[in-house]
Structure formats: structure tokens, C-alpha cells
C-alpha positions as CSV (number, residue, x, y, z in Angstrom):
1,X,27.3,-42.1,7.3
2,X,27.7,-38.4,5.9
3,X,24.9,-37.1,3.9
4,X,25.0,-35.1,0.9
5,X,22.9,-32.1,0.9
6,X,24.5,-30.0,-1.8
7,X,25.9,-32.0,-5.1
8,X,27.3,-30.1,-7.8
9,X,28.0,-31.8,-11.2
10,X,29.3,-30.4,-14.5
11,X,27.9,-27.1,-13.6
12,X,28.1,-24.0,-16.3
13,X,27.0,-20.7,-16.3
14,X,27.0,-18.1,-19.3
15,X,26.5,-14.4,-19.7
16,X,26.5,-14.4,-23.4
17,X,30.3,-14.9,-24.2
18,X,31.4,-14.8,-21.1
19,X,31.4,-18.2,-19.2
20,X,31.5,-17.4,-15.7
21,X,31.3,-20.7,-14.1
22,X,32.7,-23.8,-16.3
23,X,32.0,-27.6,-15.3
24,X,32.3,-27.3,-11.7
25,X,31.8,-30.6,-9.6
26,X,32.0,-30.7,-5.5
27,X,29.4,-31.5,-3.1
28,X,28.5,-30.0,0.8
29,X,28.0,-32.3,4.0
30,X,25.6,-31.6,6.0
31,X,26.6,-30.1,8.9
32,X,29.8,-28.6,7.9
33,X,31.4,-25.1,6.6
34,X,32.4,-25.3,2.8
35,X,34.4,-22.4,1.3
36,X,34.8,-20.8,-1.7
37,X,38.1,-19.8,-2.1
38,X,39.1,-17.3,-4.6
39,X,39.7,-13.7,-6.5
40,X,37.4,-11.5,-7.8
41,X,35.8,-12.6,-11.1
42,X,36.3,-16.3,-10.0
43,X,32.9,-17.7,-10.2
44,X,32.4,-17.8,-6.8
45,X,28.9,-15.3,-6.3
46,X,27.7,-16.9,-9.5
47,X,28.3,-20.5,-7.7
48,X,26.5,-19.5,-5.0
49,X,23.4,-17.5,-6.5
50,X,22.8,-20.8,-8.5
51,X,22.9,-22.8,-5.3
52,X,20.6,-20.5,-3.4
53,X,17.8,-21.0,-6.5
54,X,18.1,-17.7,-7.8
55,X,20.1,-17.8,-10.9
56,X,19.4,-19.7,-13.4
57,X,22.6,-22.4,-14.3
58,X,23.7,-22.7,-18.5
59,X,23.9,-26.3,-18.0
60,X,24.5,-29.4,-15.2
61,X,23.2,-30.9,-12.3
62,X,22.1,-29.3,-9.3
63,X,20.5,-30.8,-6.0
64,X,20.1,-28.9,-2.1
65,X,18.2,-30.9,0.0
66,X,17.5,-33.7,-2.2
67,X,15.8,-31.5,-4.5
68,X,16.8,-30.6,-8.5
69,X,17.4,-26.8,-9.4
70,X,15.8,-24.8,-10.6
71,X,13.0,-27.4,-11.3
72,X,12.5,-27.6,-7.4
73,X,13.8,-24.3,-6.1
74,X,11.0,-22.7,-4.4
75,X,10.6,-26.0,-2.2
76,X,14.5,-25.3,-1.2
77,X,14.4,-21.5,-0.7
78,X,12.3,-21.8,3.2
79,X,15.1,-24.3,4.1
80,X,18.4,-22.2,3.4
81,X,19.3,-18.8,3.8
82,X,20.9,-16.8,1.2
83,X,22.8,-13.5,2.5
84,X,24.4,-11.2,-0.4
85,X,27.2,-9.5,-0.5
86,X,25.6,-6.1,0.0
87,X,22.2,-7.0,1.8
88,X,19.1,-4.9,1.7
89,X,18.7,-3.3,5.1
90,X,16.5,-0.9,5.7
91,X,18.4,2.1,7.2
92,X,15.7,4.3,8.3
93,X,14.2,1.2,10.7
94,X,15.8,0.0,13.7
95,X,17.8,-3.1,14.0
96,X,14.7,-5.0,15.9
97,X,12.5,-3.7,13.4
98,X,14.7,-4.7,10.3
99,X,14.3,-8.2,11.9
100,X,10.6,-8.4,12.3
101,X,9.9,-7.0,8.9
102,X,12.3,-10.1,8.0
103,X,10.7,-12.3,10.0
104,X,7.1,-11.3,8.4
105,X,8.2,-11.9,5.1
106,X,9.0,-15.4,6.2
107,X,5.5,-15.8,7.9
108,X,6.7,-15.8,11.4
109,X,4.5,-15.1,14.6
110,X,5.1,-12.9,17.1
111,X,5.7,-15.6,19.8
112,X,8.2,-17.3,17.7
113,X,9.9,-14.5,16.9
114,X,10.2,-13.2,20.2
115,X,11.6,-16.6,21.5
116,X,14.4,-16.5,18.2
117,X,15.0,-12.7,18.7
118,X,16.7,-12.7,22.1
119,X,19.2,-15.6,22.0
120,X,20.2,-13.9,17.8
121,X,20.8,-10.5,19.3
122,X,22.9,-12.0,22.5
123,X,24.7,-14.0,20.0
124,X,25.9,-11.2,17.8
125,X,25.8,-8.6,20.9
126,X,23.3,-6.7,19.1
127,X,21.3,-6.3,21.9
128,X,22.2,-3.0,23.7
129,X,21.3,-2.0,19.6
130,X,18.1,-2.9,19.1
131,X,16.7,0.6,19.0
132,X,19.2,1.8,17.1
133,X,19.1,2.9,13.3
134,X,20.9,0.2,11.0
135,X,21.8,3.5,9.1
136,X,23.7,4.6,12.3
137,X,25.8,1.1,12.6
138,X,29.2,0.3,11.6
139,X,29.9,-2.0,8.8
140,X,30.7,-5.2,11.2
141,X,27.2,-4.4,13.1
142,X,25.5,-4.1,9.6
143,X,26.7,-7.7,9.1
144,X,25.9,-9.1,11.8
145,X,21.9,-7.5,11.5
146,X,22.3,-8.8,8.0
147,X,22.9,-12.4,9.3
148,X,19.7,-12.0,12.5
149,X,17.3,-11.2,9.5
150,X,18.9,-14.6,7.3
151,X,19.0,-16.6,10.2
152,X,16.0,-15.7,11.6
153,X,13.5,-18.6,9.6
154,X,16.2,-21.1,11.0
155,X,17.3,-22.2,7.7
156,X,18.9,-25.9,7.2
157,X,21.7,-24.4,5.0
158,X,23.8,-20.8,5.2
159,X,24.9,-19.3,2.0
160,X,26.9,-16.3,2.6
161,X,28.7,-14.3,-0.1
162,X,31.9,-12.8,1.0
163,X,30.6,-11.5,4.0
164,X,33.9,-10.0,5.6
165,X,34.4,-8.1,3.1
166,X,34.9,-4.2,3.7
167,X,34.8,-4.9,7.1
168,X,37.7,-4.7,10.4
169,X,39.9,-7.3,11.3
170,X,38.3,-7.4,14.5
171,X,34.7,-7.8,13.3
172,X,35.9,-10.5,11.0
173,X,37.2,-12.3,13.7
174,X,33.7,-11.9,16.0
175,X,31.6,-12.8,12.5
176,X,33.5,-16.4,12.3
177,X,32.8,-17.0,16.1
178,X,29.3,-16.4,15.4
179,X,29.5,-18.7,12.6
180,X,31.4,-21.5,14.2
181,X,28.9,-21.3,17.1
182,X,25.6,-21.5,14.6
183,X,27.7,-24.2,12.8
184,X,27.2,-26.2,16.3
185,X,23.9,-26.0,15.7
186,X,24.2,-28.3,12.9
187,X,23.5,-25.7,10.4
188,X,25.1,-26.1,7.0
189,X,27.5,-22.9,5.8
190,X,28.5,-22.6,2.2
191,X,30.8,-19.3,2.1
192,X,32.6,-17.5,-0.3
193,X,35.2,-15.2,0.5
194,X,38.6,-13.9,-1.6
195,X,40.3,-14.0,2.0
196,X,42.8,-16.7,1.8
197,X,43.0,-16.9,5.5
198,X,39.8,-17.6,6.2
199,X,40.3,-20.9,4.5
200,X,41.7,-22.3,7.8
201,X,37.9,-21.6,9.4
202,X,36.2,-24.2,6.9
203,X,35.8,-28.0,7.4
204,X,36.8,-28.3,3.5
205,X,37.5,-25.5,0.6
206,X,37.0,-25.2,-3.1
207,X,39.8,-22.9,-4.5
208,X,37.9,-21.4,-7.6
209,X,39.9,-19.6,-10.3
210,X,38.4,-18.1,-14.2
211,X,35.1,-20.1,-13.2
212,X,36.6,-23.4,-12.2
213,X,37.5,-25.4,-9.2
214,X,41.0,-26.0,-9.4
215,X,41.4,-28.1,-6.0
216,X,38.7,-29.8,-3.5
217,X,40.3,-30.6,-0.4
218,X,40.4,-29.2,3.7
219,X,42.9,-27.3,4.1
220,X,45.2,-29.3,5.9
221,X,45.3,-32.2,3.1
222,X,46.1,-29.4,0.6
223,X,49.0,-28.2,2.7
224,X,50.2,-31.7,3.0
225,X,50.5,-32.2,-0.6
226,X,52.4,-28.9,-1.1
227,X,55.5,-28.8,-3.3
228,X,58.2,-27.1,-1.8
229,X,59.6,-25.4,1.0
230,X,58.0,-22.1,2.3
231,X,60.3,-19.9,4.9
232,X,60.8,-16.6,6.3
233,X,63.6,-13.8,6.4
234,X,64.5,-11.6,9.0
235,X,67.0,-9.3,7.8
236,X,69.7,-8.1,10.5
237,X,71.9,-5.3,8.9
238,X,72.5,-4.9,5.2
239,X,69.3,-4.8,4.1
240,X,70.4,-4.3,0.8
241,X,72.9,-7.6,0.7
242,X,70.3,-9.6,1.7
243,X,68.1,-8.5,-1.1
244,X,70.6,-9.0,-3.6
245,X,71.2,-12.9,-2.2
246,X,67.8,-12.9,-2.0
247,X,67.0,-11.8,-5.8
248,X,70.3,-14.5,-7.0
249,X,68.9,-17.4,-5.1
250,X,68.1,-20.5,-6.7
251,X,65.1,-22.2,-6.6
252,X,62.8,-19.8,-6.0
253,X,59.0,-20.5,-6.8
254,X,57.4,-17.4,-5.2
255,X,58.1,-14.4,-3.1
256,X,57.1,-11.5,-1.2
257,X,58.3,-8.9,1.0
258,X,55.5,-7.9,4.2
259,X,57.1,-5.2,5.8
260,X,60.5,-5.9,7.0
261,X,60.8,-9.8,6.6
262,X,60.1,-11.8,3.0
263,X,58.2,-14.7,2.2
264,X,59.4,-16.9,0.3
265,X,58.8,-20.9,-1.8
266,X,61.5,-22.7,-2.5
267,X,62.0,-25.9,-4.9
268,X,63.6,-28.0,-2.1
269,X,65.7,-28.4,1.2
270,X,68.9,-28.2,-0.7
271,X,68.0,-24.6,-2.2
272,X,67.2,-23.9,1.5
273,X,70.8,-24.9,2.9
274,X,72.6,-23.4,-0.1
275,X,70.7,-20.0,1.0
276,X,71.1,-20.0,4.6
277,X,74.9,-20.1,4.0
278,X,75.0,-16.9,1.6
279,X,72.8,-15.2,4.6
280,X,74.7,-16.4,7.6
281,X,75.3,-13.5,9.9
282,X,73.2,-11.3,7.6
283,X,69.3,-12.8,8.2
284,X,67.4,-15.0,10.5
285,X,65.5,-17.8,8.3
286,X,62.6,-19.6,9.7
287,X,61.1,-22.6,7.8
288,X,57.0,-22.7,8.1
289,X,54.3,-24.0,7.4
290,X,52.5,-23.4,3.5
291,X,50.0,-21.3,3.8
292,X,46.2,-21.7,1.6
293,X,47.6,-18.5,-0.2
294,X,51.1,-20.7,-1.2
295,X,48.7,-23.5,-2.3
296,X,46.5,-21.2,-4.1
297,X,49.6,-19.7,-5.6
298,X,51.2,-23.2,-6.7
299,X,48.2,-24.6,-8.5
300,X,47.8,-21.4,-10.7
301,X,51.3,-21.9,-11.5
């Protein structure tokens, strides 16, 4: 039997006239990773500084843990972890010593932290860099120090707040494998990130847009309850032919051109059929699979 350790109902949050966050109802498993999909100016670091007991919310109902915000916050804030979108390291100390001063703050011993330490820098391969300046690291190694020092209390939930962002592909790869391998743990993650892709990395998603959830599902369910038909193009020749076909087809619910090939939504198969004959011997079309972004897209109309 799951267990709730997040529930969310008819949440609000005001800055004066500006509503930020408007009657937003999900709720988190433990145990798995929930994402908060969405643009800038959605809601989402508002959602999430509310969760982590730090914000106060306009109105609703908040519970972590079993526990009512912001009524009980402080008895949630030693059980979950709460990592910023730009987190306060300390440049001029080195990445082991940005993690004890952590570590202090959260009343941990030396022992403890010297059994925790080891296995947290191995994990993030931060351990040829202990010694080394978190003024002197990249941005990916900053965010990985910046997880260590909000992991290092062992918290029961995660809340991260767009983490990838500003970052390289490549360390955004490496920062999911560390958080699918602390998720094994059985640790809770709540994240937020304006990184459609990274929608496929969550157990279930919350796309948030102008301070509301417009769609609670995983990912897969959404794709399976997507309206239309999404394809590629591969022009061969006359580019500018197939642009014009393109541009004239009917049917069309969204499109985009990456690089050399489009992307394209169409109403149904028959808009599909009637296109690939105007193209024949002009493009290559491949039929695929919706992405979160063509949900996203879709439900914003």
C-alpha cells in the first residue's frame, strides 16, 4: 500500500497582485521522483519553497511527513532536504570543508560524518576534489558539492529546484544518475526543472503553467492520451519545395524546424497520408513517438 508523504490541496500563493501559485492539488509517494514540469514564471520554485517550510502559502492545505505547514514546519525541516537553485557555497573553503561546515549546522559528529563523507564523494566522483576550492569548480561539480552538503543529514525527502540548469549536457546526464541511484535508497525527490526532457527521469510529473497544474500523470500515461500524430522530415533536395508543402499542409497542430529536419503534430493519420504523397521523392517522414514537450504543447493549446 503506497503512502502519502507530500499532499497538496487547493494550494495558493500571493505576492500582492500577483498570484503565483493558484489552487494546486497533487500529492508525492514515498519513495519516488515527482517533477515539476514547466517555464519560467510557472509556480514551480514557489511550489517548492512552500513544500520545504520556508514560504509561507496564501491559503490551502499542506502536509510532508504527516505533518501540517507551516504550523509543523520545523519538525519537517531535519527530515527533507531543500537545495536552491543557486546554493550558498562557500567558495573560499574546500569542497570537504563546505561539507563539514554543512554537516555542523545539522549537528553531525565527526564519526558519522566521516562514515557518510566517503561513499557521497565516490558517488558524485568528488573525491580526487576534496582539497580543492568550490570557487575553482565547474558548474556541474558545484552541483554536485551542492547536493553532498543537502544530502549529507540523510534527509527522508529531496527537494531540488531546477538543478540542471546552466549546466553541460553531460553533467546533467551524471546529476540524474546520482539521483536515480539515491532514489534506490528509498529517498523521496520532488524536482523542478523547465527541461521538458527530463520528464522521462520521473516516476510521475506535474506540468505547471501561470501557477497551476494543468496535468498530473507519468509520463507515459500522458503520452498515451495524446491527440494527434507527431512525425519527422528529412528533406532530400528542394529544400525549399518541401517548405512550401510543408507550410500548405493541412492539419497541422504544431511545428518546428531543429536543424535540418522538422518536427511536426498533426490532427490525424489521414493528414499524414495526404502529406507523404505531396513529399514523395522530396523528404523522408518518420512517424514518432509524442514527446512531454508535444503534450506540454497540446494542453496549453
Amino acid at each position: 500500500m503506497s503512502e502519502k508523504v507530500i499532499f497538496v490541496q487547493q494550494l495558493v500563493k500571493k505576492f500582492k497582485e500577483v498570484t503565483a501559485v493558484s489552487g494546486l492539488d497533487f500529492s508525492v509517494e514515498r519513495g519516488e521522483i515527482f517533477g515539476l514540469i514547466g517555464p519560467d514564471g510557472a509556480g514551480k520554485t514557489t511550489t517548492l519553497r512552500v513544500l520545504a517550510g520556508i514560504m509561507l502559502p496564501t491559503s490551502g492545505k499542506v502536509m510532508v511527513l504527516g505533518r501540517t505547514l507551516p504550523e509543523e514546519a520545523e519538525g519537517v525541516k531535519e527530515h527533507i532536504g531543500y537545495m536552491c537553485q543557486r546554493f550558498s557555497l562557500y567558495n573560499d573553503l574546500t569542497v570537504e570543508e563546505n561539507i563539514t561546515f554543512f554537516a555542523e549546522i545539522f549537528g553531525i559528529d565527526k564519526k558519522t560524518l566521516a562514515e557518510r563523507l566517503a561513499p557521497l564523494l565516490e558517488m558524485t566522483r568528488l573525491a580526487p576534489f576534496k582539497n580543492r576550492q568550490a570557487g575553482k569548480l565547474s558548474g556541474g561539480m558545484k552541483q554536485k558539492l551542492a547536493l553532498i552538503c543537502t544530502l549529507i543529514h540523510r534527509p527522508q525527502i529531496l527537494f531540488l529546484d531546477e538543478p540542471t540548469t546552466g549546466v553541460d549536457p553531460v553533467s546533467r546526464r551524471e546529476f540524474w544518475e546520482i539521483l536515480q541511484q539515491i532514489h534506490s535508497e528509498g529517498v523521496t525527490i520532488v524536482v523542478s526543472t523547465p527541461y521538458m526532457d527530463e520528464a522521462e527521469q520521473c516516476a510521475r510529473i506535474g506540468l505547471m503553467f501561470e501557477g497551476k497544474i494543468i496535468s498530473c500523470d507519468t509520463p507515459k500515461n500522458m503520452k498515451k492520451a495524446f491527440k494527434g500524430v507527431a512525425i519527422e522530415i528529412f528533406p532530400q533536395g528542394n529544400e525549399v519545395a518541401v517548405e512550401k508543402i510543408i507550410s500548405e499542409a493541412c492539419g497541422i497542430k504544431d511545428k518546428q524546424q531543429l536543424g535540418e529536419r522538422y518536427h511536426m503534430v498533426l490532427e490525424d493519420a489521414d493528414c499524414l497520408i495526404a502529406l507523404e504523397k505531396k513529399l514523395t521523392g522530396l523528404a523522408r517522414i518518420r512517424k514518432i513517438s509524442p514527446s512531454v514537450e508535444d503534450v506540454f504543447v497540446q494542453k496549453i493549446g
